[in-house]
C-alpha positions in Angstrom: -9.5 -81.8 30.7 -13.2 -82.2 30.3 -15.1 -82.9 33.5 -19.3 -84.0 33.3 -19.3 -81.2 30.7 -17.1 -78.3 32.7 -13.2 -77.9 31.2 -10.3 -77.4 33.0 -7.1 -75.7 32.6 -4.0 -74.3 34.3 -1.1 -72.4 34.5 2.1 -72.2 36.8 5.1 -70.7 37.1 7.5 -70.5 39.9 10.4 -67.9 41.0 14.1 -68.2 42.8 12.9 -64.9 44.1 15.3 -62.2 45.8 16.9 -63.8 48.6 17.5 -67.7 47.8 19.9 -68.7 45.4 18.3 -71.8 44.4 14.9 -72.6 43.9 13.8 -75.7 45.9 9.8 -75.2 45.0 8.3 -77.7 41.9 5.1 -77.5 40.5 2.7 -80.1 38.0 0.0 -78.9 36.2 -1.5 -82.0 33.8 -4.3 -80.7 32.6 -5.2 -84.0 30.5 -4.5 -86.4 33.5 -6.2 -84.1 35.9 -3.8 -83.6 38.5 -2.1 -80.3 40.0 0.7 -80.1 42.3 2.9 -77.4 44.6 6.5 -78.5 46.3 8.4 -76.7 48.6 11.4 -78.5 49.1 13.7 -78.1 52.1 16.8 -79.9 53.5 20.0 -77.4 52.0 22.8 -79.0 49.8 20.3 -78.8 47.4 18.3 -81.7 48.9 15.2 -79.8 49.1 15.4 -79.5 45.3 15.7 -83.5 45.4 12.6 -83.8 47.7 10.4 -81.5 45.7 10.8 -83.2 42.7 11.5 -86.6 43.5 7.6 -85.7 45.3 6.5 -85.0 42.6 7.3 -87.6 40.0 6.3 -90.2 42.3 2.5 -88.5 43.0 2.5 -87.9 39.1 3.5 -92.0 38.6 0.6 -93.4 41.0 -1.9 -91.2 40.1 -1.2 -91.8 36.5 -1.3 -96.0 37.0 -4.1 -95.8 39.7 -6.6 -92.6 37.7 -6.5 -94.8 34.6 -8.1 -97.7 36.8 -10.4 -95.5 38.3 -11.5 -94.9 35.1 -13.4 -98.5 34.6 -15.0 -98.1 37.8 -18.3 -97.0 37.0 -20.4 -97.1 40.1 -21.8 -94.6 42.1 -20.1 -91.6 42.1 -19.5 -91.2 45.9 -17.7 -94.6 45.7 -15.5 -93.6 42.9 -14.8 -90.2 44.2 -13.9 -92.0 47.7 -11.9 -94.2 45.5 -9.9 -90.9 44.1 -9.3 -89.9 47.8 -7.2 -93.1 48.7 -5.3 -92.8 45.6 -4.3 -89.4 46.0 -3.3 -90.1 49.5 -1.8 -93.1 48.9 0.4 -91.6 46.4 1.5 -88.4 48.9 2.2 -91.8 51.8 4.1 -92.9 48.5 6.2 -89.9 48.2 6.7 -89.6 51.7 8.5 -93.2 51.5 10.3 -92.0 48.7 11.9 -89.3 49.7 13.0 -91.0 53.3 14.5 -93.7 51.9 16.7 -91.6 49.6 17.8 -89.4 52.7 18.3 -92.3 54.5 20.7 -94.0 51.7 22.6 -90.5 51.3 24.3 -88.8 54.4 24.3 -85.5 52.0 20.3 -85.7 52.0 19.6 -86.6 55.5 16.4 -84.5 56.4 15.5 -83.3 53.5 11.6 -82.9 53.0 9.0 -81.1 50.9 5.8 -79.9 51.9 2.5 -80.7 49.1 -0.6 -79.7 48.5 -2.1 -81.9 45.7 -5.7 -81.5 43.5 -7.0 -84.0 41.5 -9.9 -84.1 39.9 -12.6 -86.7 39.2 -16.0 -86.6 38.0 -17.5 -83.2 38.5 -15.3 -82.6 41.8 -12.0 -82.0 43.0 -9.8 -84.1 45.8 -7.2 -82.4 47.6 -4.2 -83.7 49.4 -2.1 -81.4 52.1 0.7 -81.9 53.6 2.9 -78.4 55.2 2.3 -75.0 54.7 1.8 -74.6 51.0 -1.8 -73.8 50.3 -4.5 -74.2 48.2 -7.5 -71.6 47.7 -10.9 -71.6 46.2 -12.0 -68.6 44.2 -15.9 -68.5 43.4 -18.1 -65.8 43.0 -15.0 -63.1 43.7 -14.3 -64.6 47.3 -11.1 -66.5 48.2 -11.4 -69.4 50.3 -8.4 -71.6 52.4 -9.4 -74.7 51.3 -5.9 -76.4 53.2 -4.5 -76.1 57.0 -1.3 -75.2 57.8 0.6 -77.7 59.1 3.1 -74.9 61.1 4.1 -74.5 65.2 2.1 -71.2 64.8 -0.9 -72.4 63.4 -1.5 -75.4 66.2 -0.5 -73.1 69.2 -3.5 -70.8 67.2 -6.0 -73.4 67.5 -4.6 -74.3 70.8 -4.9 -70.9 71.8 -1.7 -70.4 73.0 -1.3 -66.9 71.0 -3.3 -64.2 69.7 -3.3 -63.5 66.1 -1.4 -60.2 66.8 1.5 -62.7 68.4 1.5 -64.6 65.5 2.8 -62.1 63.1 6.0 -61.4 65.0 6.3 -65.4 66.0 9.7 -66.3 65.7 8.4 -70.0 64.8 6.8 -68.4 61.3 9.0 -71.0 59.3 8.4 -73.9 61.5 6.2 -77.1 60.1 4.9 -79.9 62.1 4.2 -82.3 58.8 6.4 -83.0 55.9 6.8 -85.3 53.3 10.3 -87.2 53.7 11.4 -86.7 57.2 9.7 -90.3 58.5 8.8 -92.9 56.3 5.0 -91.9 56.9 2.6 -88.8 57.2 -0.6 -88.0 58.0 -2.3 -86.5 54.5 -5.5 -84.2 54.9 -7.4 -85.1 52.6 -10.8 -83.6 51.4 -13.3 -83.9 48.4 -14.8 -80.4 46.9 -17.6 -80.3 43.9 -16.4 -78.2 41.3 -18.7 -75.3 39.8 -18.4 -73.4 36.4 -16.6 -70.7 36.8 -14.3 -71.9 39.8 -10.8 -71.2 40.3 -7.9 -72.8 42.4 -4.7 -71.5 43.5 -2.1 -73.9 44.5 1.1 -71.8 46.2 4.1 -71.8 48.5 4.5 -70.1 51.2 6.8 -67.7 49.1 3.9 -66.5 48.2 0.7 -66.8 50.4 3.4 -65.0 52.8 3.0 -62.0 51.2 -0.7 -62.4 49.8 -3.8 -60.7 51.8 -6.4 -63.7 51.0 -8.9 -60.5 49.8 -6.4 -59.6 47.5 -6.7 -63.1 45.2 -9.5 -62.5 43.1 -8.9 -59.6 41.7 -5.3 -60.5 41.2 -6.3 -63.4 39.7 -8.8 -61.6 38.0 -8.5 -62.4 33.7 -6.8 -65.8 34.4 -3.9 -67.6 32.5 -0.4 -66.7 32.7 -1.1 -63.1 33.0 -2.1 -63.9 36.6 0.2 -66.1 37.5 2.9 -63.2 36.4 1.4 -60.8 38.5 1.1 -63.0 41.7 4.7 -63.8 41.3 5.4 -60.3 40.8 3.7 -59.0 44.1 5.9 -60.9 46.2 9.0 -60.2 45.1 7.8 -56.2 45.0 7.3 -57.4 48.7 10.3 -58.9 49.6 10.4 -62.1 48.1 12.3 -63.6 50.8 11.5 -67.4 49.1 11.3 -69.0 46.3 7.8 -68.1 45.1 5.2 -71.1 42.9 2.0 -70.8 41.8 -0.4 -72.7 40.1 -3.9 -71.7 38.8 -6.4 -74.1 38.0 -9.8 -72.8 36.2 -12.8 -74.5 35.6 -14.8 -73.4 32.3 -17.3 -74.1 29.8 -16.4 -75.5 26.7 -15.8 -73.1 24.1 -18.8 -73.3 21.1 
C-alpha cells in the first residue's frame, strides 16, 4: 500500500508452539486495504479459535465497507484521520457483539473471547485499536516502543501500585485480562493515532510472544525485515519455552522502489 508517497508491507506468521495443542491466535495482514490485525483467542472447546477469527472477519468486513467511504472524504486530514479512529473502533465494538452473541446462542461457546490489537492506516499515519494483552510496538531509529497497554490484573495493580515490578514477574495473575472482546456485548477500545515515518516498523504479537521478548531485543531481531524476521521471532520463543501459541505480524513502512 502506498501512503502520501511512503509504501507499506507486512509479514505474519503464527505458531501452535510447544505446549498447546491447538492454536487459538489469528492474524490479517492486507497490505492493499491497509489494515493489520493480531487475535488471541480464548474460551477452550475450541471456542477461542471461534472468537479469534470470527474477530477478525468482522474488523476486516467494516473496515473494508467504511475505508472505502473514507476514501471520498477529502477534508482536512485531522478530520479524516478522526474519521479512521471511529471506524476502527467501531469495528472492534462490532466484533465484540459478534462474538457475544455467538457465545450466547451456543452453550459450547459460552465465554469465549479474543483479545485484538488492530492498525490501520490512513493518510500518512497509523490508527491503532487495543483491546487485552496482545501488543503492538513501534521500531524507529533502532528503539522499540509499547505503543498498546495491557489490559491484565498485573498491569492495573502496577499503575495502582499495589506491586513492585519484581512482584510482578512471579504474579500468579500473569494470565489474567481485564478487557476482552466477546465476554459482554461491549468493550472499551483504546484507541490512538501515530504519524508514520520512512523507515518505521510495527510489530503486532500475542502474548506468546511478547512473554518471552526483552523489548531491547526487537530491533535487532527484527533487524533485515520480511519473513526472515518473523521466523526468527517465532523461533526465540519456542527456544524459550513457548508455553502459547505464538503470532506475529510486522508491518514496514518504505520508500518506493525506483
Amino acid at each position: 500500500m502506498s501512503v502520501d508517497g511512503l509504501v507499506i508491507r507486512s509479514q505474519g506468521g503464527s505458531d501452535v508452539g510447544r505446549r498447546r495443542q491447538a492454536n487459538e491466535d489469528a492474524f490479517l495482514c492486507d497490505d492493499d486495504l491497509g489494515l493489520w490485525v493480531v487475535a488471541d483467542g480464548m474460551g477452550g472447546h475450541a471456542a477461542g479459535e471461534v472468537a479469534s477469527q470470527e474477530a477478525i472477519d468482522t474488523v476486516y468486513g467494516m473496515v473494508k465497507r467504511g475505508k472505502a467511504r473514507l476514501g471520498t472524504d477529502r477534508g482536512e486530514t485531522e478530520a479524516h484521520v478522526r474519521a479512521a479512529v471511529r471506524l476502527l473502533e467501531g469495528a472492534v465494538q462490532a466484533a465484540t457483539y459478534m462474538v457475544y452473541a455467538m457465545s450466547e446462542l451456543d452453550s459450547r461457546k459460552s465465554g469465549m473471547g479474543t483479545t485484538i490489537s488492530a492498525m490501520m492506516s490512513v493518510k500518512n499515519f497509523c490508527v491503532t485499536a487495543q483491546v487485552g494483552d496482545s501488543r503492538i510496538y513501534r521500531i524507529r531509529r533502532e528503539l522499540a516502543e509499547q505503543l498498546t497497554e495491557d489490559h491484565t490484573l498485573i498491569n492495573w495493580q502496577l499503575k495502582q501500585g499495589i506491586i513492585t515490578e519484581e512482584e510482578a514477574k512471579h504474579s500468579k495473575h500473569k494470565n489474567v485480562i481485564t478487557r476482552a472482546v466477546g465476554n459482554r456485548d461491549y468493550v472499551q477500545v483504546d484507541t490512538q493515532i501515530v504519524e508514520l515515518a520512512e523507515g518505521d516498523a510495527f510489530l503486532l504479537c500475542s502474548d506468546g510472544l511478547h512473554g518471552y521478548l526483552r523489548q531491547e531485543e526487537i530491533p535487532s531481531l527484527m533487524a533485515g525485515g520480511g519473513q526472515p524476521s518473523v521466523r526468527r521471532l517465532i523461533d526465540l520463543a519456542n527456544s524459550r519455552g513457548g508455553k502459547d501459541n505464538i503470532t506475529a505480524v510486522l508491518v514496514e513502512v518504505q520508500l518506493p522502489l525506483e
